[in-house]
C-alpha positions as CSV (number, residue, x, y, z in Angstrom):
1,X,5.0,33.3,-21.8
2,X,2.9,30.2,-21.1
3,X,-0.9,30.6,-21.2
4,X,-3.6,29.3,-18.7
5,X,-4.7,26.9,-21.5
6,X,-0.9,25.5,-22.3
7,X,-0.6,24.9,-18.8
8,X,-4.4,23.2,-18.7
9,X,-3.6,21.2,-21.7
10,X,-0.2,19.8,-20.3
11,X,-1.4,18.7,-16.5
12,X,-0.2,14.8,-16.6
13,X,-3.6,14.0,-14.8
14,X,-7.2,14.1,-15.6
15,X,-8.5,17.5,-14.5
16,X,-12.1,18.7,-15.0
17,X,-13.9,22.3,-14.4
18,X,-17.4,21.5,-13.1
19,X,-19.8,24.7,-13.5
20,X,-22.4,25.3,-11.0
21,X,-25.1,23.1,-12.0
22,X,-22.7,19.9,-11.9
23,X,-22.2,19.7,-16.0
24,X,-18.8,19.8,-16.8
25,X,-17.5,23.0,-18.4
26,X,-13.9,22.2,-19.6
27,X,-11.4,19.5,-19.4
28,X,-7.6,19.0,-20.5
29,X,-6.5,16.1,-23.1
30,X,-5.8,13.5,-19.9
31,X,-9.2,13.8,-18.9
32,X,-10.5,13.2,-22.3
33,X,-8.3,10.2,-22.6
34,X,-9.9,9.2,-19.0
35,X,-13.0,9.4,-20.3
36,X,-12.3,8.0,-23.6
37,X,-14.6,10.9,-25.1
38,X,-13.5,14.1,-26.6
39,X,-14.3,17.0,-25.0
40,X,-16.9,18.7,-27.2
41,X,-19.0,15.4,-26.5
42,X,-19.4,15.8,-22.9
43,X,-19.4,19.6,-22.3
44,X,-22.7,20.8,-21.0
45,X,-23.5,16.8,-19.9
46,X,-23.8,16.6,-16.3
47,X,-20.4,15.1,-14.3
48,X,-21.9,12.1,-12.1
49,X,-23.4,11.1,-15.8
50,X,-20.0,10.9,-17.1
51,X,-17.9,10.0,-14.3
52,X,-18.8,7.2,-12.1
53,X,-17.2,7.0,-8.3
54,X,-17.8,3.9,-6.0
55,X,-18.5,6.3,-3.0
56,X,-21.0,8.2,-2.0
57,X,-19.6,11.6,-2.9
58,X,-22.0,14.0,-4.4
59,X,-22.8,15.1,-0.9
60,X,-19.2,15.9,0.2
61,X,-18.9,17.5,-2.7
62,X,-21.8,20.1,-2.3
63,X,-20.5,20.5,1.1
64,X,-16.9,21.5,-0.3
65,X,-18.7,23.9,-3.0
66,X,-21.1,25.4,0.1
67,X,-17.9,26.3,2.3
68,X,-15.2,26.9,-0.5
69,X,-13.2,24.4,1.3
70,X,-10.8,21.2,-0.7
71,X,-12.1,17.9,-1.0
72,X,-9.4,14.9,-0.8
73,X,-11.1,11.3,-1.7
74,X,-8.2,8.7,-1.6
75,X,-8.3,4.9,-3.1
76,X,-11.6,5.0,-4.7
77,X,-12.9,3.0,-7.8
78,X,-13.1,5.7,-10.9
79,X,-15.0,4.9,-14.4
80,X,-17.0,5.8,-16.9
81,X,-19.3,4.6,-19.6
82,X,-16.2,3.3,-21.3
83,X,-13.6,2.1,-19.6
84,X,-13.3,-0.3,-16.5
85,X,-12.9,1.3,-13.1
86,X,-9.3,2.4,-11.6
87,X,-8.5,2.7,-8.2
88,X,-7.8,6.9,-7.5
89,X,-7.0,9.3,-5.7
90,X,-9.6,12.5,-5.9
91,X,-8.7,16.5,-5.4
92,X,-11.3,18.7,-5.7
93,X,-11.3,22.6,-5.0
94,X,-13.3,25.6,-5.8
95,X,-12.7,27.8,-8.6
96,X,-11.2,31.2,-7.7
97,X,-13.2,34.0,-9.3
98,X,-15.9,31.7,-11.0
99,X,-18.6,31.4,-7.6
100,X,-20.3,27.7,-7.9
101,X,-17.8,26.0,-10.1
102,X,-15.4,23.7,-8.8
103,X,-12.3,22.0,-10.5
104,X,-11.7,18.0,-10.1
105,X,-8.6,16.6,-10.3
106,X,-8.2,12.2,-10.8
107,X,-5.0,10.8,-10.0
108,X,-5.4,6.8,-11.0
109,X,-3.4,5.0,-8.2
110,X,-2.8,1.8,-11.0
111,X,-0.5,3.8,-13.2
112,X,2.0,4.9,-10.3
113,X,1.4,1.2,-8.4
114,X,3.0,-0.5,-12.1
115,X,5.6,2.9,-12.8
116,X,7.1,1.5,-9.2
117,X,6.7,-2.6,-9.7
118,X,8.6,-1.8,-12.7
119,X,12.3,-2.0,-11.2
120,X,11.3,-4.7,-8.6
121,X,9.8,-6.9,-11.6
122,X,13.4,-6.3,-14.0
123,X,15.6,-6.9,-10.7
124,X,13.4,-10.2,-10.6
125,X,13.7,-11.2,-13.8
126,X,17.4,-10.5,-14.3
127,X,18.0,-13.1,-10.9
128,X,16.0,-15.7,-12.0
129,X,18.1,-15.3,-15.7
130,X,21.3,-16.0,-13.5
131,X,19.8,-18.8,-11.8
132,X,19.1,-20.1,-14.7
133,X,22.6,-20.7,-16.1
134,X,23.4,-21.7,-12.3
135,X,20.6,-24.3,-12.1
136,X,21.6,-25.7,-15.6
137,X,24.5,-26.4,-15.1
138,X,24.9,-27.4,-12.0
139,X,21.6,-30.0,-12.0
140,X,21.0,-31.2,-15.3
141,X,24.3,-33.6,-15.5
142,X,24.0,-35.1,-12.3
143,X,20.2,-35.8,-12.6
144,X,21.5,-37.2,-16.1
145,X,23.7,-39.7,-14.2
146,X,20.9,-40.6,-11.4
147,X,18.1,-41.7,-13.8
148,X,20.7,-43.5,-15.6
149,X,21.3,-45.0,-12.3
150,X,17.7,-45.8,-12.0
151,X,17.5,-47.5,-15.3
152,X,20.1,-50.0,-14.3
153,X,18.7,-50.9,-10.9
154,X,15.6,-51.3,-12.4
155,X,17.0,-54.5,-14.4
156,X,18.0,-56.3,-11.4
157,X,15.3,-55.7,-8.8
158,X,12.1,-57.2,-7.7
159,X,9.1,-56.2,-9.5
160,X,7.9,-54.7,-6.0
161,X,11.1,-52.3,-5.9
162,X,10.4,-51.5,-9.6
163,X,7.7,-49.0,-8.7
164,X,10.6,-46.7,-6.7
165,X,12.9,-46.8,-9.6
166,X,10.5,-45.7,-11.9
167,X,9.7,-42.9,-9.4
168,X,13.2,-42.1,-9.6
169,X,12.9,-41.7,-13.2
170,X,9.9,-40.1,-13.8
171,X,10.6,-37.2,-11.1
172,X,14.2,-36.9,-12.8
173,X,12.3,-35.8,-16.0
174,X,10.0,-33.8,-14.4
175,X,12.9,-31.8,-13.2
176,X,14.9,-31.7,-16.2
177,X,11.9,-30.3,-17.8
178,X,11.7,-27.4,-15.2
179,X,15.2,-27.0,-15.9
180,X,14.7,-26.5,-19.9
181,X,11.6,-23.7,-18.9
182,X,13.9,-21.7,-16.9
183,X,16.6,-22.0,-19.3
184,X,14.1,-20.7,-22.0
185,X,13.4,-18.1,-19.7
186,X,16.8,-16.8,-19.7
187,X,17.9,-17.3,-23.2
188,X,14.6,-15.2,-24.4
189,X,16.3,-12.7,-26.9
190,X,15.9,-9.2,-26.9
191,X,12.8,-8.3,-29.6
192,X,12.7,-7.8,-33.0
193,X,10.6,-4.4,-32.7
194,X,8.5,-3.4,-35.8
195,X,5.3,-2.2,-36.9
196,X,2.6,-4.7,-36.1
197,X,-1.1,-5.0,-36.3
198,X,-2.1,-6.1,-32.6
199,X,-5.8,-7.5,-33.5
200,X,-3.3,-10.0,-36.2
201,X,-1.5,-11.2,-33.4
202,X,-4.7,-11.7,-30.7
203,X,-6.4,-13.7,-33.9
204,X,-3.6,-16.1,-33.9
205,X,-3.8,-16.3,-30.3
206,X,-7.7,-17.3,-30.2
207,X,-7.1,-19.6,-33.1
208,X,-4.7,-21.5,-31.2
209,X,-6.2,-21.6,-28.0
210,X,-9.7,-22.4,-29.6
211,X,-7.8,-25.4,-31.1
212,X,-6.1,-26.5,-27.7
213,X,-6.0,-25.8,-24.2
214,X,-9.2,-23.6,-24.9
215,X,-11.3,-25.6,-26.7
216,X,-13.7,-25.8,-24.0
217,X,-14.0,-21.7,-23.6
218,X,-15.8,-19.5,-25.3
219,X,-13.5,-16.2,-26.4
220,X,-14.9,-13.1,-27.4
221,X,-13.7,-10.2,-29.4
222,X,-13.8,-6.2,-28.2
223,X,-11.6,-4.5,-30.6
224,X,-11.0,-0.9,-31.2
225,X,-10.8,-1.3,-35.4
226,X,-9.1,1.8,-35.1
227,X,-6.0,1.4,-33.2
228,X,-2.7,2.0,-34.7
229,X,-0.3,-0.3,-35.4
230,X,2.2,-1.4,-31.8
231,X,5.8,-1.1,-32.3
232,X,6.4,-5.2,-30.9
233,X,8.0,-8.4,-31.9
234,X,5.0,-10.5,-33.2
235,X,6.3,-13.6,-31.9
236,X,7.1,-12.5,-28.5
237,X,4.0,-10.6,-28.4
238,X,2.2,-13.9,-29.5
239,X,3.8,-15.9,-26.9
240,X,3.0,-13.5,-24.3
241,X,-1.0,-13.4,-25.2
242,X,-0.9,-17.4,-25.6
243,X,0.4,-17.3,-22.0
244,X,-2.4,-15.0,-21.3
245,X,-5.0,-17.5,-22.6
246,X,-3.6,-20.6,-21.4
247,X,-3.6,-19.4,-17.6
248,X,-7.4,-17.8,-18.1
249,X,-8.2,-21.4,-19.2
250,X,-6.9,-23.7,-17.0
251,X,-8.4,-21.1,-14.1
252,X,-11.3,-22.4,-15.5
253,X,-10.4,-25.9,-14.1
254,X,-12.1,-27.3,-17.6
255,X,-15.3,-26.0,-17.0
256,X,-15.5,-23.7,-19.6
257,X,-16.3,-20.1,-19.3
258,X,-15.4,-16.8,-20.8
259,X,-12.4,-14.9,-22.1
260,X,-12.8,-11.1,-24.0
261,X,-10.1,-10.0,-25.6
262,X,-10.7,-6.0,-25.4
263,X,-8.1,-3.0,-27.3
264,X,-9.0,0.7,-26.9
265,X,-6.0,3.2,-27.3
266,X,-5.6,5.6,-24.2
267,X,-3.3,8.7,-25.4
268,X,-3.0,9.9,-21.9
269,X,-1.1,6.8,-20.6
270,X,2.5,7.9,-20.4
271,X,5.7,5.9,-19.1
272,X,8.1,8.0,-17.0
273,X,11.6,7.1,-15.9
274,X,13.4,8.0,-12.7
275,X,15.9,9.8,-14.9
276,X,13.0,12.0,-16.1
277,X,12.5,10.7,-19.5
278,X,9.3,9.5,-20.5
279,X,7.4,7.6,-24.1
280,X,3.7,7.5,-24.2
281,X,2.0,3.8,-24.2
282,X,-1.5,4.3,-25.5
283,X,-2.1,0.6,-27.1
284,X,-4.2,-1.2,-24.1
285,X,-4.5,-4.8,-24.2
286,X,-7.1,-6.7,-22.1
287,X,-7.4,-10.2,-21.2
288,X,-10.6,-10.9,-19.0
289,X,-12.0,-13.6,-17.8
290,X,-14.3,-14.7,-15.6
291,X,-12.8,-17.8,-13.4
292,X,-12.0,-17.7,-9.8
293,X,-9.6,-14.9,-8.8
294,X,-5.8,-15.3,-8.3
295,X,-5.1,-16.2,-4.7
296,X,-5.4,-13.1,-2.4
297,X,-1.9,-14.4,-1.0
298,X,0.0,-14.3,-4.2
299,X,-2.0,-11.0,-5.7
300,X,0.6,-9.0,-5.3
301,X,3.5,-10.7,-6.7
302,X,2.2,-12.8,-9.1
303,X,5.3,-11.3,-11.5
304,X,7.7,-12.6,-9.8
305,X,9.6,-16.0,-10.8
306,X,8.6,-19.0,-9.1
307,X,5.1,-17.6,-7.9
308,X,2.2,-19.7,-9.0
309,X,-1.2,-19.9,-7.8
310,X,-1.7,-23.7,-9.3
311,X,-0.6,-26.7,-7.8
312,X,1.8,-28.1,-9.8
313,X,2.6,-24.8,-11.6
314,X,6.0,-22.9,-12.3
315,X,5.3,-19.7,-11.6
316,X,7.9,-18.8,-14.7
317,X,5.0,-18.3,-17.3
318,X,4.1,-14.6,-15.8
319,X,7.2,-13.9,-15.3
320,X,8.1,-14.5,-18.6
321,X,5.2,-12.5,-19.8
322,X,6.6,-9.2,-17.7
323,X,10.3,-9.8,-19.0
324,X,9.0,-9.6,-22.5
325,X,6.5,-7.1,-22.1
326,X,9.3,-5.1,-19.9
327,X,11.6,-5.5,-22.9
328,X,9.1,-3.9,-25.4
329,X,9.2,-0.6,-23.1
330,X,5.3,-1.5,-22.1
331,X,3.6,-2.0,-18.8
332,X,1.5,-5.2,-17.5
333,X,-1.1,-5.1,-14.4
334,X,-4.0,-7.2,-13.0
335,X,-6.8,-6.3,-11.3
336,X,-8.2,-9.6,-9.8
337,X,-11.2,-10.6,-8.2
338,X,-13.4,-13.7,-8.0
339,X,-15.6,-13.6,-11.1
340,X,-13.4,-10.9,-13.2
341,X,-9.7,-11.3,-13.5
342,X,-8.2,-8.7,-15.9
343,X,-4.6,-8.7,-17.7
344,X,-3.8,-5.5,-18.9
345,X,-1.1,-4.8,-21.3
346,X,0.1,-1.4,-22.7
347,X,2.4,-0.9,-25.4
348,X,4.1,1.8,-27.3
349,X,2.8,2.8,-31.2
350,X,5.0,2.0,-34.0
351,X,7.2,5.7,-35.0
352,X,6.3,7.1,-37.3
353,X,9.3,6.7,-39.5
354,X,9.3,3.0,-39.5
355,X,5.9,3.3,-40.7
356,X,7.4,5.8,-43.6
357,X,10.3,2.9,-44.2
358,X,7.5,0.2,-44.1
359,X,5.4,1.8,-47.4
360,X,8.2,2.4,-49.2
């Protein structure tokens, strides 16, 4: 027979007791992961210490405890001390048979937002990989034959018509060079997955962004030295954090500013299919940095192929980045507004028999 504490431990969702006085008396393994605490630490330590809400909600709440009534706070920013807020969904409700306590329930509204972009963002991907082969072949030869074309007018005409053959020819190229990045996009193999040390991969990363298209930004380190190692391909992984970096700084317009690269390990982040299968992700990856904001307009599918929020951009380099994160069973989101864009990635832990295979 199941107990009261198996069925405590195994609720998906952060769930906390709250004992008269407002100090928290219990909570299950999500909370703790919420919190990124373990639970003997904050027993006894009073809730609104621990937990911060953007709302003002201790009142409601003593009014829910007074009349033994539910409380239902939807779409609120969630925290703590140690992790960046989530948008939520709240349930709180009075303990039967304990008078004064209550017990809080926190439903983050990121985690299901991602579980159902997931499809849309592989349906996405696998079109633009058709289009791909479609665009290449159909485009590239003819555009071969018109800035040929060009060339050979440009022999015979006056120096004032030169200028629109070489207009010809340059936009040609510019094209043919799309062409080639969507035809990377689609010939992207599926990864090599094995054990790899994350913080090996984000060092790379800084190294070559600090000697590149970052050179002018100042990147800062906010590592968890104790995080396992990610079961990945290294140099996908690295392609996808270069990506990262690259858009962070040319957000930046050339200015300068500030990227931190931040890894904390959230056990309560699980993965669930529709077909009821599920892995746990609990490697978090951050990107942050502190330029403008991506366009209100595009916010919402900035995943998608061809969506860009620059001028003369692609829009294939974040899609790229969700294909191969997709592929490595992990999850991406952004949260996005002006002065604070973050890229979150989470990825699986390497098994722990490839580990076992590794040492050997």
């Amino acid at each position: 027979m199941t107990t009261d504490q198996d069925i405590w431990a195994s609720l998906p969702v952060p769930a906390f007791i709250i004992d008269p006085e407002d100090r928290i008396a219990d909570v299950n393994s999500a909370g703790e992961g919420f919190l990124n605490a373990s639970r003997k630490s904050v027993l006894g330590h009073p809730v609104w210490d621990q937990i911060a809400v953007d709302a003002p909600l201790e009142e409601a709440f003593q009014r829910a405890r007074k009349q033994g009534t539910p409380l239902f706070v939807n779409d609120v920013d969630v925290g703590s001390g140690s992790r960046p807020p989530l948008q939520c969904a709240m349930q709180i409700a009075p303990l039967i048979g304990q008078p004064g306590a209550m017990i809080m329930t926190i439903s983050p509204r990121e985690l299901a937002g991602r579980m159902t972009q997931s499809h849309t963002v592989k349906s996405a991907a696998q079109s633009a990989i058709g289009m791909a082969e479609m665009l290449a072949h159909e485009i590239k030869n003819p555009l071969a034959g018109i800035t040929g074309a060009a060339q050979l007018l440009s022999m015979n005409i006056s120096p004032q018509d030169l200028e629109l053959t070489d207009l010809i020819v340059e936009e040609s190229r510019r094209i043919v060079k799309l062409l080639e990045q969507v035809e990377q996009f689609g010939n992207l193999s599926r990864p090599d997955l094995k054990p790899v040390n994350i913080h090996d991969v984000l060092d790379r990363a800084r190294r070559s962004a600090l000697l590149g298209f970052g050179a002018d930004m100042t990147i800062i380190e906010d590592y968890d030295p104790s995080l396992p190692l990610a079961y990945g391909d290294p140099d996908q992984l690295l392609q996808v954090i270069l990506n990262l970096l690259r858009n962070a700084a040319e957000a930046a317009g050339g200015k300068g500013g500030t990227i931190r690269l931040r890894t904390y390990f959230e056990h309560s982040f699980r993965l669930r299919r529709s077909d009821g299968s599920g892995h746990s992700l609990p490697l978090q990856i951050e990107i942050i940095d502190d330029g403008p904001g991506l366009p209100e307009n595009i916010r919402d599918d900035i995943f998608d192929p061809f969506v860009s929020g620059r001028e003369n951009g692609t829009g294939l380099g974040l899609a790229l980045v969700s294909k191969i994160i997709s592929d490595h069973d992990g999850w991406i989101a952004v949260d996005s507004v002006p002065g604070r864009t973050v890229f979150r990635l989470s990825l699986p832990r390497a098994p722990r028999e490839t580990l076992e295979e590794e040492s050997l």
